[in-house]
C-alpha positions as a printed Julia matrix, in Angstrom:
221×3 Matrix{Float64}:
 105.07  15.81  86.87
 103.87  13.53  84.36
 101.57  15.63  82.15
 102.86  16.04  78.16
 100.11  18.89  77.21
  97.78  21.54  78.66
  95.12  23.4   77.13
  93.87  26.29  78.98
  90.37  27.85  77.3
  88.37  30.01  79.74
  86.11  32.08  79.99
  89.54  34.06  79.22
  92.12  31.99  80.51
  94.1   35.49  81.83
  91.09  36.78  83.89
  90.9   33.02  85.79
  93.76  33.84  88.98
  94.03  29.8   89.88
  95.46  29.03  85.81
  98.24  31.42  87.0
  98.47  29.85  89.6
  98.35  26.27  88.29
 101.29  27.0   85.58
 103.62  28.61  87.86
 103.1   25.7   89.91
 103.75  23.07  87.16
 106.64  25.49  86.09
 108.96  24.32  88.95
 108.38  20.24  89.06
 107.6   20.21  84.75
 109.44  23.15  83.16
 109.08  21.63  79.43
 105.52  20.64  79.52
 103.44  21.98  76.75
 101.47  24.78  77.44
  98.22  26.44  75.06
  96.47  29.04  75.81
  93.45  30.15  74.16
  92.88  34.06  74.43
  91.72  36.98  73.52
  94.86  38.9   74.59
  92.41  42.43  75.86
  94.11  42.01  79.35
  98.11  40.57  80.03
  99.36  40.96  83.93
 103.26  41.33  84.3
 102.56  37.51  86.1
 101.38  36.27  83.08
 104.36  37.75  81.06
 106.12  36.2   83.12
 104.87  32.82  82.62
 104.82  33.38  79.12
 108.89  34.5   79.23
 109.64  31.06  81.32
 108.27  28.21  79.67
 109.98  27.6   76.62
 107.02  25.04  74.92
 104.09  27.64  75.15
 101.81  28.56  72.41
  99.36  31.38  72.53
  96.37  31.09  69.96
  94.53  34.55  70.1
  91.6   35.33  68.85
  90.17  38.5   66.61
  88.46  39.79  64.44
  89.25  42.81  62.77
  91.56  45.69  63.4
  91.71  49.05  65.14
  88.25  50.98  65.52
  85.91  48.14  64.21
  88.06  45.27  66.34
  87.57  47.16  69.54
  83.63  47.35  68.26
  83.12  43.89  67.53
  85.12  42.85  70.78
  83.78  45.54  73.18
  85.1   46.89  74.74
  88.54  45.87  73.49
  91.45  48.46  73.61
  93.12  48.15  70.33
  96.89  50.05  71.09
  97.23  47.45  74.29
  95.83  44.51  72.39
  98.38  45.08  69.9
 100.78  45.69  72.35
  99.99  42.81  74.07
 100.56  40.63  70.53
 103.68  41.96  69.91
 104.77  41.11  73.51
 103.58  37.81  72.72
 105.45  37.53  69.15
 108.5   38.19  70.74
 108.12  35.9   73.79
 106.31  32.47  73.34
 107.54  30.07  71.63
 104.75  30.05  68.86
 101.5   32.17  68.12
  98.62  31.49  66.04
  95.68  33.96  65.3
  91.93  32.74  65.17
  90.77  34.58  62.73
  86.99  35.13  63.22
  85.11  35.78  60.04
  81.32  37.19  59.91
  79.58  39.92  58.31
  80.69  42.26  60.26
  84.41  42.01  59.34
  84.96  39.93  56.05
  84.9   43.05  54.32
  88.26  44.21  55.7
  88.98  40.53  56.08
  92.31  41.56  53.8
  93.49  43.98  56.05
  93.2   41.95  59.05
  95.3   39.5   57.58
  97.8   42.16  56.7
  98.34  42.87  60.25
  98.52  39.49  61.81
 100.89  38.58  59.53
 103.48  41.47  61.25
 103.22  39.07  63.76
 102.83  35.75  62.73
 102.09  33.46  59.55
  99.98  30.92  60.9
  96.64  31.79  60.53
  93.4   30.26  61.22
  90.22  31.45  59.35
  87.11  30.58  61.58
  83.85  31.28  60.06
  81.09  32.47  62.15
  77.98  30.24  61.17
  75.97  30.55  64.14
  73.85  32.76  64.97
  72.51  33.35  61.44
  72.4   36.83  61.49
  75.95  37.54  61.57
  76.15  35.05  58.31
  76.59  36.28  54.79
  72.93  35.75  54.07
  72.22  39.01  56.17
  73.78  41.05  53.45
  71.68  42.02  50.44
  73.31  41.27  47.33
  74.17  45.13  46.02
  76.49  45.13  48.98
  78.14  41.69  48.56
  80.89  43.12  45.86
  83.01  44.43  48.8
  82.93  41.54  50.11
  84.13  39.8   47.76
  86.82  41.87  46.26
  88.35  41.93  49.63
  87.69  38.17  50.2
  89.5   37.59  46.72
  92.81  39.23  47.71
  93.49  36.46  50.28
  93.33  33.32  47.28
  97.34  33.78  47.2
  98.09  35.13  50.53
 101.55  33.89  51.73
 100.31  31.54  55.38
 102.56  29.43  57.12
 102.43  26.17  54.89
 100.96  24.02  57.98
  97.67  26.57  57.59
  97.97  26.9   53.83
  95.69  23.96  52.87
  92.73  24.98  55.15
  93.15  28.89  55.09
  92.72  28.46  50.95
  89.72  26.54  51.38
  88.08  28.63  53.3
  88.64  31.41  51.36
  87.2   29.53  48.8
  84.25  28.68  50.76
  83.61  32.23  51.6
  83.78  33.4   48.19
  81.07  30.57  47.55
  78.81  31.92  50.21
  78.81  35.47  49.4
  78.33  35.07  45.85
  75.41  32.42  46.02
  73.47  32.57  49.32
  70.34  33.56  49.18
  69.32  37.38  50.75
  67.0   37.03  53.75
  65.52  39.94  54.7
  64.42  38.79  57.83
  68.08  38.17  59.47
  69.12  41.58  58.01
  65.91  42.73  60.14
  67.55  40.71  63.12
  71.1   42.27  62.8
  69.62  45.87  62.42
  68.07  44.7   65.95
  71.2   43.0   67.38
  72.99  46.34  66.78
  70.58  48.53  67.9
  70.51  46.94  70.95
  74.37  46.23  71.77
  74.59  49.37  70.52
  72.31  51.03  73.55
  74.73  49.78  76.11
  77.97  50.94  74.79
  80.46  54.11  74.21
  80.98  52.95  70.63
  78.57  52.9   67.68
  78.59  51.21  64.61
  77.92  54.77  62.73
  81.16  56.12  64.22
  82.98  53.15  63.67
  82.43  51.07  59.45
  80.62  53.54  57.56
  79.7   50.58  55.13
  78.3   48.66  57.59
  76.18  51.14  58.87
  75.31  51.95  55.4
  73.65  48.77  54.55
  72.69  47.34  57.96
  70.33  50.31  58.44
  69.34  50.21  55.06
């Protein structure tokens, strides 16, 4: 009854049946606690719906990284129309939702168009760039490929974000465009992510060659 704020990561927090259970549960003795969820929105029950209609403090942060085929790649095995349906659902219903946007070399390049999209939805975003591990850095890339990069990093210094986001989305837009146009090439973690690929890549449905030509072009370089 006396709790001000929860924070519900996971695993994913709508795959975990006792967080349900918890916030219906808190719903009846603290209906105007605040709730935040941290998800990657692949999977929404009509329960959780529900709990998202009721309380009427609840922000969703969700997580992605790119759109359509590539986002259901990088995500696997992420089904892009109910993802998006699931964001809508969520744009309509909680009372505030913010997008992680996670940056790497395997979706800064359309980094521009993700944007785009999220901001159907909402205008506070949240760049998050992927440092760790290595080979999914900027340093992976050899330089003749960089340029696409960067042009689409560079359509993003004015993009309209909510003002609350505006300070730390520029400068890390900024910091991007530092990266990709001074890091030093290392062969070796382009070696690694050929590797990486190759092997996720063995287990799956989807594969990179059917899914960013670019990035097959120059990862199997």
């Amino acid at each position: 009854k006396n709790l001000k704020k929860v924070y519900l990561a996971g695993g994913e927090p709508t795959y975990i049946k006792d967080y349900l259970e918890f916030l219906n549960g808190l719903f009846l003795v603290n209906p105007n606690c605040e709730i935040i969820i941290n998800t990657n929105l692949k999977k929404l029950s009509d329960a959780w719906k529900d709990v998202i209609k009721k309380f009427k403090n609840l922000t969703i942060i969700c997580s992605c990284d790119a759109t359509g085929l590539l986002g259901t790649y990088v995500r696997y095995p992420l089904w892009w129309e109910e993802f998006e349906k699931n964001v809508k659902f969520v744009s309509e219903n909680a009372n505030f939702l913010q997008f992680n946007l996670v940056a790497s070399n395997l979706t800064a390049h359309k980094i521009f168009e993700t944007c785009t999209w999220m901001k159907k939805f909402s205008n506070s975003i949240n760049i998050i760039i992927l440092e760790e591990p290595d080979l999914f850095s900027e340093r992976a890339v050899p330089y003749a490929d960089r340029d696409v990069y960067i042009e689409n990093i560079e359509k993003l210094q004015k993009f309209p974000v909510s003002v609350h986001y505006a300070l730390s989305f520029r400068n890390k837009i900024q910091y991007l465009l530092k990266r990709y146009h001074n890091s030093v090439y290392d062969e070796g973690l382009h070696k690694s992510l050929q590797a990486e690929i190759i092997e996720q890549d063995s287990h799956r449905s989807l594969e990179l060659q059917d899914v960013d030509p670019f990035l097959y072009s120059w990862i199997y370089r």
